[in-house]
KOLZADO-811871 format. One record per residue (C-alpha): residue in one letter; chain; x, y, z. Coordinates in steps of 0.25 Angstrom, whole numbers, plus 5000, padded with zeros to 4 digits. Each point is the difference from the previous one (the first is absolute). Example, Ala and Ser with C-alpha at 12.3 -4.5 7.8 and 13.67 -1.06 7.14 Angstrom:
<nodes>
+------+-------+------+------+------+
! nuse ! dovex !   xx !   yy !   zz !
+------+-------+------+------+------+
!    A !     A ! 5049 ! 4982 ! 5031 !
!    S !     A ! 5006 ! 5014 ! 4998 !
+------+-------+------+------+------+
</nodes>
This chain:
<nodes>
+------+-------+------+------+------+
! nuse ! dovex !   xx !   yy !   zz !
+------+-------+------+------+------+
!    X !     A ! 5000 ! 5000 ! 5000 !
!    X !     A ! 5006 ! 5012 ! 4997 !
!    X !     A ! 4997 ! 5013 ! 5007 !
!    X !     A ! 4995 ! 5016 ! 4999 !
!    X !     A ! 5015 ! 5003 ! 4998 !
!    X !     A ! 5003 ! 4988 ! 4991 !
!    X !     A ! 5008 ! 4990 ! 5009 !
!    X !     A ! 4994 ! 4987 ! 4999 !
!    X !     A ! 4998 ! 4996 ! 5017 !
!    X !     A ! 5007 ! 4988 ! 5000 !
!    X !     A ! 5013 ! 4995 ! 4991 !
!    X !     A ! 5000 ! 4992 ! 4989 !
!    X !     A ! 5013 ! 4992 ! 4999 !
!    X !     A ! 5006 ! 4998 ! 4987 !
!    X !     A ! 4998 ! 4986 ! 5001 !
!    X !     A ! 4993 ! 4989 ! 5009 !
!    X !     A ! 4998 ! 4986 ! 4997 !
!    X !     A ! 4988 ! 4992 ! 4999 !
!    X !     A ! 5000 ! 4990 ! 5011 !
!    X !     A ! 4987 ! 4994 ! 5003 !
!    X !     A ! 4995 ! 4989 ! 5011 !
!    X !     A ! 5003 ! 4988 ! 4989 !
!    X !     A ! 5013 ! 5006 ! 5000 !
!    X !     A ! 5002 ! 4998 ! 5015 !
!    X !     A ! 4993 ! 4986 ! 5000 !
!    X !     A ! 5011 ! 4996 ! 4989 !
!    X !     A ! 5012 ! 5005 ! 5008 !
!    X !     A ! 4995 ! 4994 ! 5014 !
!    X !     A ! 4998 ! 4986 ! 4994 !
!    X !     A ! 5015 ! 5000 ! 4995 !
!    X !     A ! 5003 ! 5004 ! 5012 !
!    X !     A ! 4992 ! 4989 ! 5008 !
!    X !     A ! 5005 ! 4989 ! 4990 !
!    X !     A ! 5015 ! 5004 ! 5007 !
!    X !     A ! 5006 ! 5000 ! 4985 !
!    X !     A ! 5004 ! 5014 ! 4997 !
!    X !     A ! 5011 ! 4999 ! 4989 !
!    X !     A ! 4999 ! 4997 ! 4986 !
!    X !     A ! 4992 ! 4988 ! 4999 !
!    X !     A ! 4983 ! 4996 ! 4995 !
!    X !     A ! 4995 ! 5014 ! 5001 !
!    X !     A ! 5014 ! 5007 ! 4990 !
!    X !     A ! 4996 ! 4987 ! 4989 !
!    X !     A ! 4985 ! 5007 ! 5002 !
!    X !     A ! 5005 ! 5013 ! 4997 !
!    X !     A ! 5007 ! 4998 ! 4988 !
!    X !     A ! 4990 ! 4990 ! 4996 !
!    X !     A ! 4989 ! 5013 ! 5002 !
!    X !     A ! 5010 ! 5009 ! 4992 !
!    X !     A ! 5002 ! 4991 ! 4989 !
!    X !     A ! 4985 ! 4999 ! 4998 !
!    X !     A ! 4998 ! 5015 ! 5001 !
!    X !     A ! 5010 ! 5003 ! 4989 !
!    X !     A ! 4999 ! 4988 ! 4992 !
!    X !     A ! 5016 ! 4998 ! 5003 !
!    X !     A ! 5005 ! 4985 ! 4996 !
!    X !     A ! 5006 ! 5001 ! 5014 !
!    X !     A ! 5003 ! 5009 ! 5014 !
!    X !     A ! 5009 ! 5001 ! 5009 !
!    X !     A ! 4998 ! 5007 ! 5014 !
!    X !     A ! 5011 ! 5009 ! 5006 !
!    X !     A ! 5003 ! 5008 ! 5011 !
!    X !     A ! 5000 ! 5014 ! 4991 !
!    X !     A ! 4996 ! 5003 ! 4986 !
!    X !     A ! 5015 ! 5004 ! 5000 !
!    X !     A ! 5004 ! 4985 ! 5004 !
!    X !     A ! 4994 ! 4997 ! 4988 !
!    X !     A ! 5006 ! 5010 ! 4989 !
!    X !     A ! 5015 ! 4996 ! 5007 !
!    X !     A ! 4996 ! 4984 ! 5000 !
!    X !     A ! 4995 ! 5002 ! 4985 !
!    X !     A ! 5012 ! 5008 ! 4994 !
!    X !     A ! 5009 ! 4989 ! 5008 !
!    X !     A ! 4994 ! 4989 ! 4994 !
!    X !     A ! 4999 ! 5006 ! 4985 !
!    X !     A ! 5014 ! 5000 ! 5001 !
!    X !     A ! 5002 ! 5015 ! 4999 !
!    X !     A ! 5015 ! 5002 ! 5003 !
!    X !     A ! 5008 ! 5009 ! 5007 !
!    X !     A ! 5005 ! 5014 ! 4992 !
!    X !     A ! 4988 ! 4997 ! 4991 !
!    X !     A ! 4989 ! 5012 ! 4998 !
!    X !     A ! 4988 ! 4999 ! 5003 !
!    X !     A ! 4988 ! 5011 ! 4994 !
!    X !     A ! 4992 ! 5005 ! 5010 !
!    X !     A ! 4990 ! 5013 ! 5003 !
!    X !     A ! 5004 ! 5010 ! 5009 !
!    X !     A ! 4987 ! 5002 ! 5005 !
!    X !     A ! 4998 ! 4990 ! 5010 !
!    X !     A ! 5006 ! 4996 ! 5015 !
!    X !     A ! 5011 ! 4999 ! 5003 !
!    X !     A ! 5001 ! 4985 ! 5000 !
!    X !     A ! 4998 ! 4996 ! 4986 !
!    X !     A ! 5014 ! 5007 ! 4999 !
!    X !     A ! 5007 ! 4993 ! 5013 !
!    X !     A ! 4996 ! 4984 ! 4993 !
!    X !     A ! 5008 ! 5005 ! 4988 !
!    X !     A ! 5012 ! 5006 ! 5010 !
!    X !     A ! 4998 ! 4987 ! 5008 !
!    X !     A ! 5005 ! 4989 ! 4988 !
!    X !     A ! 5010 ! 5010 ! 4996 !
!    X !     A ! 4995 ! 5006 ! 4987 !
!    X !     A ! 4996 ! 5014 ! 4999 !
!    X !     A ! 4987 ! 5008 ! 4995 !
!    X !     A ! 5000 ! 5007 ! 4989 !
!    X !     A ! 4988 ! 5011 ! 5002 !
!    X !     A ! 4991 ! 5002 ! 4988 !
!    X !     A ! 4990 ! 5012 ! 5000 !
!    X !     A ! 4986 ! 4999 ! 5002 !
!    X !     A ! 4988 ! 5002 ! 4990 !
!    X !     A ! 4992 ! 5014 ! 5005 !
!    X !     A ! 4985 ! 4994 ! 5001 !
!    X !     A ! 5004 ! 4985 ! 5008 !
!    X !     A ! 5015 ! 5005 ! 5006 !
!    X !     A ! 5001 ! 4985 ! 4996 !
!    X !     A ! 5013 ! 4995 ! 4993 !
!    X !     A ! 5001 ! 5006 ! 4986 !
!    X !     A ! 5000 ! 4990 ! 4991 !
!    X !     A ! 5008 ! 5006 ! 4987 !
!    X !     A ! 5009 ! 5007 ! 5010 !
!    X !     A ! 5004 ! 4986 ! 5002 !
!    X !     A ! 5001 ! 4996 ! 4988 !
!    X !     A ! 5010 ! 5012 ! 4996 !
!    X !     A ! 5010 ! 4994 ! 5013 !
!    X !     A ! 4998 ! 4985 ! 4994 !
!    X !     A ! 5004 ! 5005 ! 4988 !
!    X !     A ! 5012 ! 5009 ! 5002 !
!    X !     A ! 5008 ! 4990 ! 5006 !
!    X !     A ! 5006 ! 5008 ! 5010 !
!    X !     A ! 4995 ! 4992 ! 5012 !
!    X !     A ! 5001 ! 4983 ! 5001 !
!    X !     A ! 4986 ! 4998 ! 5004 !
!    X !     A ! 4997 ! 4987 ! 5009 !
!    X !     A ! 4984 ! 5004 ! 5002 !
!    X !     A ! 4991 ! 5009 ! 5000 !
!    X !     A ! 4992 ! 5003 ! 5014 !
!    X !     A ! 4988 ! 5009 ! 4995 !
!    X !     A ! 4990 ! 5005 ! 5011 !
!    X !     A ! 4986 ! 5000 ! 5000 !
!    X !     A ! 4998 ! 5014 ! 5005 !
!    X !     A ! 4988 ! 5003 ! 5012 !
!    X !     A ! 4994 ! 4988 ! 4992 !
!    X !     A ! 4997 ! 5004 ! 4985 !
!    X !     A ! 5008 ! 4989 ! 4992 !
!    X !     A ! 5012 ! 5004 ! 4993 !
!    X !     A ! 4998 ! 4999 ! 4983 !
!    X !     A ! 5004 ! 4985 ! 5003 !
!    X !     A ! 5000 ! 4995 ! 4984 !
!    X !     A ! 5012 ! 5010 ! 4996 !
!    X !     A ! 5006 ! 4997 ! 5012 !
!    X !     A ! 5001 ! 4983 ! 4999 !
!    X !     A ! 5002 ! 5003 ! 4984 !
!    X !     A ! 5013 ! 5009 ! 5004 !
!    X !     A ! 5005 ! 4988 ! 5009 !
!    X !     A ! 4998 ! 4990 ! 4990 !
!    X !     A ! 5007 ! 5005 ! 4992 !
!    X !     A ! 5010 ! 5004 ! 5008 !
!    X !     A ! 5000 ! 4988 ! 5007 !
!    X !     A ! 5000 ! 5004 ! 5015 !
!    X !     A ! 4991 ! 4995 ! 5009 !
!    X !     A ! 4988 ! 5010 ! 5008 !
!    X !     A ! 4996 ! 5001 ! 5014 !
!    X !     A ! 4988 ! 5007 ! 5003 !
!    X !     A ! 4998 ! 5009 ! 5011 !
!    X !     A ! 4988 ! 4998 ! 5004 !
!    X !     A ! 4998 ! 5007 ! 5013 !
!    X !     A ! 4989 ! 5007 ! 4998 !
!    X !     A ! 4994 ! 4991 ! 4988 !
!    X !     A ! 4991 ! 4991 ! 5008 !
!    X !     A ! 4986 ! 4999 ! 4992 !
!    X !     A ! 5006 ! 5008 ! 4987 !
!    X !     A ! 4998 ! 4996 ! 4987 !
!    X !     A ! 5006 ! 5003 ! 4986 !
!    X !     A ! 4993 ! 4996 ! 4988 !
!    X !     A ! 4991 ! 4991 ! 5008 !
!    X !     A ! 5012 ! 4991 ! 5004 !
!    X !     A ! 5002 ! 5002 ! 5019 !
!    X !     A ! 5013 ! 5007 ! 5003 !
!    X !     A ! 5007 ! 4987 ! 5005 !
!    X !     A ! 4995 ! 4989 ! 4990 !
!    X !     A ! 5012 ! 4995 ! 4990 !
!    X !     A ! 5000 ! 4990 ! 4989 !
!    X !     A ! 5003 ! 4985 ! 5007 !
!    X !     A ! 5013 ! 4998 ! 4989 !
!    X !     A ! 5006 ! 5016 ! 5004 !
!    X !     A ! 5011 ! 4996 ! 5010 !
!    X !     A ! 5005 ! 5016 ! 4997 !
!    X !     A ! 4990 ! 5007 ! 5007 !
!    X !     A ! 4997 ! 5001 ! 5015 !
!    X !     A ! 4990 ! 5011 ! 5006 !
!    X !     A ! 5000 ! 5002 ! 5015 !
!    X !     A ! 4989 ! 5006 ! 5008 !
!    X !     A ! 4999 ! 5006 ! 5014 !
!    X !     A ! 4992 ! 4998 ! 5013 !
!    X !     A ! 5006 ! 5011 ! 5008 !
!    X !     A ! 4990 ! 5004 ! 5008 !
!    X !     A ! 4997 ! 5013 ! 4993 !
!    X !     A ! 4997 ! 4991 ! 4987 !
!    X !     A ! 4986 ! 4996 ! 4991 !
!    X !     A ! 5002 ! 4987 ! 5007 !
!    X !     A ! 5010 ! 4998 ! 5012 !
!    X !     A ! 5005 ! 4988 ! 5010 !
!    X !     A ! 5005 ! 5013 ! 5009 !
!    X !     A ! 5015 ! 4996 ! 4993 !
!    X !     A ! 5001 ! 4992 ! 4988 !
!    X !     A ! 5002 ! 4998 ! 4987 !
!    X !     A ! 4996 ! 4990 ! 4989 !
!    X !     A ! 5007 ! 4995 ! 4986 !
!    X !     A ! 4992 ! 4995 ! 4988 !
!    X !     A ! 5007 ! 4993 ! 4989 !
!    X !     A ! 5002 ! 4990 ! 4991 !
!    X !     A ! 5000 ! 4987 ! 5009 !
!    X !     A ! 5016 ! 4996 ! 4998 !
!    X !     A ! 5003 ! 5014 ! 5002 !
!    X !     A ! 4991 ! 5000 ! 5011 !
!    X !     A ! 5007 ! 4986 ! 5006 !
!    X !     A ! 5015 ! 5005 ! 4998 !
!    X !     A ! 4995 ! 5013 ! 5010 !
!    X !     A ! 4997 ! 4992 ! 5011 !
!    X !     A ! 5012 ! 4995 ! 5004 !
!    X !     A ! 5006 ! 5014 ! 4999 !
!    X !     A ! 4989 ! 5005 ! 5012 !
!    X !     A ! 5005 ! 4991 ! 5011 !
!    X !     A ! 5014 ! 4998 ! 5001 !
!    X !     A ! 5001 ! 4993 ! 4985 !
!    X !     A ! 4995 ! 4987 ! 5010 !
!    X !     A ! 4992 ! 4989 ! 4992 !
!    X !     A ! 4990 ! 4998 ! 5011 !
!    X !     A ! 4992 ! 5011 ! 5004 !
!    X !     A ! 4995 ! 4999 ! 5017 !
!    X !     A ! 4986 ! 4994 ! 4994 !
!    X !     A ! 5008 ! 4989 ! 4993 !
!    X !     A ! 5011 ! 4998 ! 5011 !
!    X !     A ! 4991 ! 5002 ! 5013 !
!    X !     A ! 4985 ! 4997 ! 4996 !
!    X !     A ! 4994 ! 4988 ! 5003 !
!    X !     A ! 5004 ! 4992 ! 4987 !
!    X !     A ! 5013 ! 5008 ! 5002 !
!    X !     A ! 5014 ! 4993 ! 4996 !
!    X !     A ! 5014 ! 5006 ! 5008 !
!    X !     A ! 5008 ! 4997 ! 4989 !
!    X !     A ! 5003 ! 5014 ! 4990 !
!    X !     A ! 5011 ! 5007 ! 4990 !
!    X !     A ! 5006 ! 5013 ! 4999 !
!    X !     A ! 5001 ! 5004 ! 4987 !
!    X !     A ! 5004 ! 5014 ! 5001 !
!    X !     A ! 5002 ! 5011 ! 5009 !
!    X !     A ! 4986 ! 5005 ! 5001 !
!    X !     A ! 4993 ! 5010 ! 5007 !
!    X !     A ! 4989 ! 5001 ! 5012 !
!    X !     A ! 4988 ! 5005 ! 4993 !
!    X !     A ! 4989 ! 4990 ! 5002 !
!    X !     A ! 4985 ! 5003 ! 5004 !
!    X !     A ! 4996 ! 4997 ! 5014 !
!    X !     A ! 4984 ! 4992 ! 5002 !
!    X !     A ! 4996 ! 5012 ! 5008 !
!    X !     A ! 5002 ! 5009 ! 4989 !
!    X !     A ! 4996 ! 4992 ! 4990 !
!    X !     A ! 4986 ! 4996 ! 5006 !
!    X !     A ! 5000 ! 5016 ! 5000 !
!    X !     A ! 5003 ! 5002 ! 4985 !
!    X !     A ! 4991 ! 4988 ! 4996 !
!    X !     A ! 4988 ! 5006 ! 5007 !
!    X !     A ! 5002 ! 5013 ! 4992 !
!    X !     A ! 5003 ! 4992 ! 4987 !
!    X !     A ! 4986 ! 4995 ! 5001 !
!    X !     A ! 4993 ! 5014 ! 5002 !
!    X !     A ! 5010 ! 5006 ! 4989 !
!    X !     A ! 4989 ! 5005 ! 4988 !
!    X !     A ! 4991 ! 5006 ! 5010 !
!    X !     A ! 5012 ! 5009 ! 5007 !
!    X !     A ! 5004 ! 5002 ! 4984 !
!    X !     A ! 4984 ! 5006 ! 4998 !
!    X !     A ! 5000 ! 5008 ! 5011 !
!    X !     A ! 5014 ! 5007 ! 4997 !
!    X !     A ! 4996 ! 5000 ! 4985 !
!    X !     A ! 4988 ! 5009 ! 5006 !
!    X !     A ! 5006 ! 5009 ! 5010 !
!    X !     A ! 5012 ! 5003 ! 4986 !
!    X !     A ! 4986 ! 5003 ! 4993 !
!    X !     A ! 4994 ! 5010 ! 5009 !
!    X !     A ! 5013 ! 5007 ! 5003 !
!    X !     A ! 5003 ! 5003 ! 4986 !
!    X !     A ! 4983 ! 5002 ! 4997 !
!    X !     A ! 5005 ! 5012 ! 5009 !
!    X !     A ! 5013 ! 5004 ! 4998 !
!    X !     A ! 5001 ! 4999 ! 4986 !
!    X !     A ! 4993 ! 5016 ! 4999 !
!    X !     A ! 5012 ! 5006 ! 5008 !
!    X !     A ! 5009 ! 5006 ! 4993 !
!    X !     A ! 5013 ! 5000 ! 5008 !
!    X !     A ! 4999 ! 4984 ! 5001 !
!    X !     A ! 5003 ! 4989 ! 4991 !
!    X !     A ! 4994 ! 4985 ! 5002 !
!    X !     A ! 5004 ! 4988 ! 4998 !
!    X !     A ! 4998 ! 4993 ! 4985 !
!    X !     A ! 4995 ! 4987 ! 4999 !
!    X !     A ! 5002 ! 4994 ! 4984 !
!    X !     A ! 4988 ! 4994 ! 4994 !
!    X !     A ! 5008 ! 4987 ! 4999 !
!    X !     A ! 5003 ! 4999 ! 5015 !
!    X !     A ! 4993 ! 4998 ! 5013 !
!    X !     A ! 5007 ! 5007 ! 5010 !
!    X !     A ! 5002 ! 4994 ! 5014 !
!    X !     A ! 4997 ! 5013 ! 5005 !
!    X !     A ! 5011 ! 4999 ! 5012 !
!    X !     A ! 5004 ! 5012 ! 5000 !
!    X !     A ! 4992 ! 5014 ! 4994 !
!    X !     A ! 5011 ! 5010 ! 4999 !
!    X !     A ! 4996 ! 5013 ! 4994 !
!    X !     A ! 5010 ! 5010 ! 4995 !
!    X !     A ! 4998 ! 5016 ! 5004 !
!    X !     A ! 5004 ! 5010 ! 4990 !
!    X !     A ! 5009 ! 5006 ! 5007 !
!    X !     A ! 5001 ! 5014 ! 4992 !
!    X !     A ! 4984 ! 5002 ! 5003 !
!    X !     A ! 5005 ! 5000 ! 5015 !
!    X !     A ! 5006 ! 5008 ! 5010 !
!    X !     A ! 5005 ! 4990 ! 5007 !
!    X !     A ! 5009 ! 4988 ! 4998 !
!    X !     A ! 4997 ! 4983 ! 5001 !
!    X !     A ! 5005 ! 5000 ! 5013 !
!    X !     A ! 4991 ! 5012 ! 5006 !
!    X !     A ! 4989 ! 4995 ! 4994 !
!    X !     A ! 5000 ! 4987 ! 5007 !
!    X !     A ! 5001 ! 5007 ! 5012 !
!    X !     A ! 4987 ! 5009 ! 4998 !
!    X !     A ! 4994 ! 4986 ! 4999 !
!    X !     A ! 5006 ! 4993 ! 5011 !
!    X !     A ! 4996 ! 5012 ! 5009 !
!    X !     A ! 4986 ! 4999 ! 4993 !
!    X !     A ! 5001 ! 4983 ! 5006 !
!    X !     A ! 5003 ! 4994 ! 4987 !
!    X !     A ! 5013 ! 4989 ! 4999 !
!    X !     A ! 5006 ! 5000 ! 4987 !
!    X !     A ! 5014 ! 4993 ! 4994 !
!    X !     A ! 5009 ! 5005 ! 4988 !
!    X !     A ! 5003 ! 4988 ! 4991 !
!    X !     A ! 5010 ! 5001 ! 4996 !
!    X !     A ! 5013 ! 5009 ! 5005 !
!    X !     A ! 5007 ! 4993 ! 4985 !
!    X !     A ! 5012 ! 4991 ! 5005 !
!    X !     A ! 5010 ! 5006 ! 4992 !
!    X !     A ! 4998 ! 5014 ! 5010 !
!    X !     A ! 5003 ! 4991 ! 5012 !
!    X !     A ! 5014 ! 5001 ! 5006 !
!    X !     A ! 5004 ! 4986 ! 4998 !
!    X !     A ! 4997 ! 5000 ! 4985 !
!    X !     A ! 5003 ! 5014 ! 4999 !
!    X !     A ! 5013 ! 4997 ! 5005 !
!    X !     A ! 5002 ! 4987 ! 4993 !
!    X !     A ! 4996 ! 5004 ! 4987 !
!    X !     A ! 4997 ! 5016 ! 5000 !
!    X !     A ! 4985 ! 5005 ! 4995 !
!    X !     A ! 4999 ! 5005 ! 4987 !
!    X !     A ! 4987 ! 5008 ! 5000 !
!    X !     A ! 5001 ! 5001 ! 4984 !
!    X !     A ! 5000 ! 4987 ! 4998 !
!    X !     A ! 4989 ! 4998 ! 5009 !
!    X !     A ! 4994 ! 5012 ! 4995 !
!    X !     A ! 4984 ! 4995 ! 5002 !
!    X !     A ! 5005 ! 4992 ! 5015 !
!    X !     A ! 5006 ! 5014 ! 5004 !
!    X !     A ! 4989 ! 5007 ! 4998 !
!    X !     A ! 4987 ! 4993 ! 5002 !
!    X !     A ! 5006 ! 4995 ! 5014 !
!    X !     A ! 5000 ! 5015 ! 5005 !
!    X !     A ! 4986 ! 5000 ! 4999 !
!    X !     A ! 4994 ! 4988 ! 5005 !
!    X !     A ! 4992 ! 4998 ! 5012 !
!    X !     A ! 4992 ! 4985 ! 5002 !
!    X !     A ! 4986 ! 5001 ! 5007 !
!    X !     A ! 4994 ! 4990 ! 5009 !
!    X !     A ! 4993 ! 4987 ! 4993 !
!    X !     A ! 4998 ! 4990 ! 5007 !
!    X !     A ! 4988 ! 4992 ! 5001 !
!    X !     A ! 4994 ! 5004 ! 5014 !
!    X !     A ! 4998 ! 5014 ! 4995 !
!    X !     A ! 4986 ! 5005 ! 4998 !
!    X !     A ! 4994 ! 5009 ! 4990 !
!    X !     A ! 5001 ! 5012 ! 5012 !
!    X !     A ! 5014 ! 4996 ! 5001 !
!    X !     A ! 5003 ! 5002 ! 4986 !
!    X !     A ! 4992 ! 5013 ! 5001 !
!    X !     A ! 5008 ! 5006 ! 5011 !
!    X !     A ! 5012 ! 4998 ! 4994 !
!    X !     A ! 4995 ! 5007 ! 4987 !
!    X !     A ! 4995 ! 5010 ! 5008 !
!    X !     A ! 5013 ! 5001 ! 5008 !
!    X !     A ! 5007 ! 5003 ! 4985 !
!    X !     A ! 4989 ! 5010 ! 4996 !
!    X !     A ! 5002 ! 5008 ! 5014 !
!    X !     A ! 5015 ! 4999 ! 4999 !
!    X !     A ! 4999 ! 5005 ! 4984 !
!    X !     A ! 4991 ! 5011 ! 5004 !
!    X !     A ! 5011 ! 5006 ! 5010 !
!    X !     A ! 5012 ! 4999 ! 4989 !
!    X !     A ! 4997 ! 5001 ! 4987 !
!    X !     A ! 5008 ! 5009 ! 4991 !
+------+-------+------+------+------+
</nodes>
């Protein structure tokens, strides 16, 4: 509710999750059944997320991070080789590409989506300037990257693709859901969140989808490279015996966040509607305001909808990105900026410098970003106070 002077009573966090009694029920019952680690519940979730995204095969992870780094592991993407990626994302889709030793190589950013651009990638394939091991493309606040160009360029280039699918859950391109991936394509992976802030979330989490041998080579990577998960080892048709076959990594799932993510899987299309709704009304609204640019969504494509960033035209204003969320924060609004480009922080600033005109459409969107609140517990007066808290703030600063 907002108020005579136009502060909404109470504050609306940027973002909540959707955590209902069934929820609950699903984690006490792990918890009673005195199994918490990876085991029944994490095959049910990637048994779920394989369903929901018609994906040959799922892996469960401790972070969609977990599963962009086991994925460029197991593809075999060497040390010192490049790997494209967008600098409009988190930070973490740069630190997997850091962490087997390669390096990114930013591409800029196509002005509608601030997804990957396509035939900026084509021009780095085709210079030959970099040795590209893979291309990391980003699915940006959750409208689908042009995917056709994209897998056409790695084709032919012959490098593999790991999607990151963070904020992707739900999404579809061309009819086909963000996550499914032809059974014979062991060159692409696509890996989804479920941090807690995310369309669906097991609180931490991740899943992988893949072509099943891609999928198999994975696991062992997500538990120490053993042979034999707890489950196998521990369970009650369990055998001691096991193999290391590499130095893997500690990134499995536990049951307690999986019975968590599973839940939410099964409710995913009807927290898909209701954000696909509230993105609606704020742009029904929004879209009249001439200091405010909204978020596209290609015919082609149906946006996840886990972000809505809007984009202030900053020379209509006299005041800067940073003030303005401030005027709403004091008006009980929470909003994000995503992203700060990871080029312009001081690791890969210092590592390998920012060169805003290379990056000309990164450097100059990213100033005037600002993400809303959408999530699926908001109501229609929720949206409205929010609108209303833009319109109060406009009013008091316009050029």
């Amino acid at each position: 509710m907002i108020t005579a002077t136009g502060t909404r009573t109470a504050f609306l966090p940027f973002a909540r999750p959707m955590i209902e009694v069934e929820d609950v029920d699903e984690v006490a019952d792990v918890l009673r059944s005195e199994w918490l680690t990876a085991g029944p519940r994490t095959q049910k979730l990637e048994l779920a997320v394989a369903e929901a995204t018609g994906a040959p095969a799922a892996l469960a992870l401790s972070s969609g991070t977990a599963g962009m780094h086991a994925a460029l592991v197991a593809l075999g993407v060497r040390p010192g080789a490049a790997v494209i990626t967008t600098p409009m994302t988190f930070c973490a889709t740069a630190h997997v590409i850091e962490h087997i030793g390669a390096r990114p190589v930013f591409v800029d950013v196509e002005p509608d989506t601030l997804n990957l651009d396509p035939e900026r990638v084509a021009q780095v394939l085709a210079d030959g300037r970099h040795d590209v091991g893979a291309i990391l493309p980003v699915h940006y606040g959750g409208h689908p990257v042009e995917l056709d160009r994209l897998l056409a360029l790695a084709r032919d280039a012959g490098v593999p693709v790991v999607e990151d699918a963070a904020h992707a859950f739900g999404a579809t391109y061309r009819g086909v859901p963000i996550g499914q991936v032809e059974p014979d394509d062991g060159d692409r992976a696509v890996s989804f969140s479920l941090y807690a802030t995310k369309n669906v979330t097991s609180g931490e989490g991740g899943v992988l989808t893949g072509a099943e041998p891609l999928v198999r080579a994975c696991r062992p990577w997500i538990l120490h490279g053993i042979t034999r998960d707890s489950w196998e080892r521990y369970g009650p048709r369990g055998a001691w015996e096991y193999d290391v076959l590499e130095p893997g990594f500690k990134y499995n799932l536990s049951d307690l966040a999986a019975a968590l993510g599973e839940s939410q899987v099964r409710r995913w299309r009807s927290f898909q509607q209701r954000r696909t709704e509230i993105a609606a009304r704020y742009s029904a609204q929004l879209a009249a305001l001439d200091e405010i640019d909204t978020p596209v969504a290609r015919p082609h494509v149906v946006p996840a909808w886990h972000l809505y960033p809007i984009r202030l035209r900053l020379d209509a204003l006299t005041i800067d990105r940073g003030e303005f969320i401030e005027q709403l924060r004091r008006r009980n609004i929470g909003t994000s900026v995503h992203f700060i480009p990871v080029p312009a922080l001081s690791y890969y600033r210092h590592r390998y410098g920012f060169d805003r005109d290379a990056l000309p459409v990164t450097a100059a969107e990213s100033e005037r970003l600002i993400s809303l609140p959408i999530y699926p517990r908001m109501t229609d007066e929720d949206v409205d106070d929010v609108v209303a808290a833009i319109r109060d703030t406009l009013a008091g600063h316009r050029r």
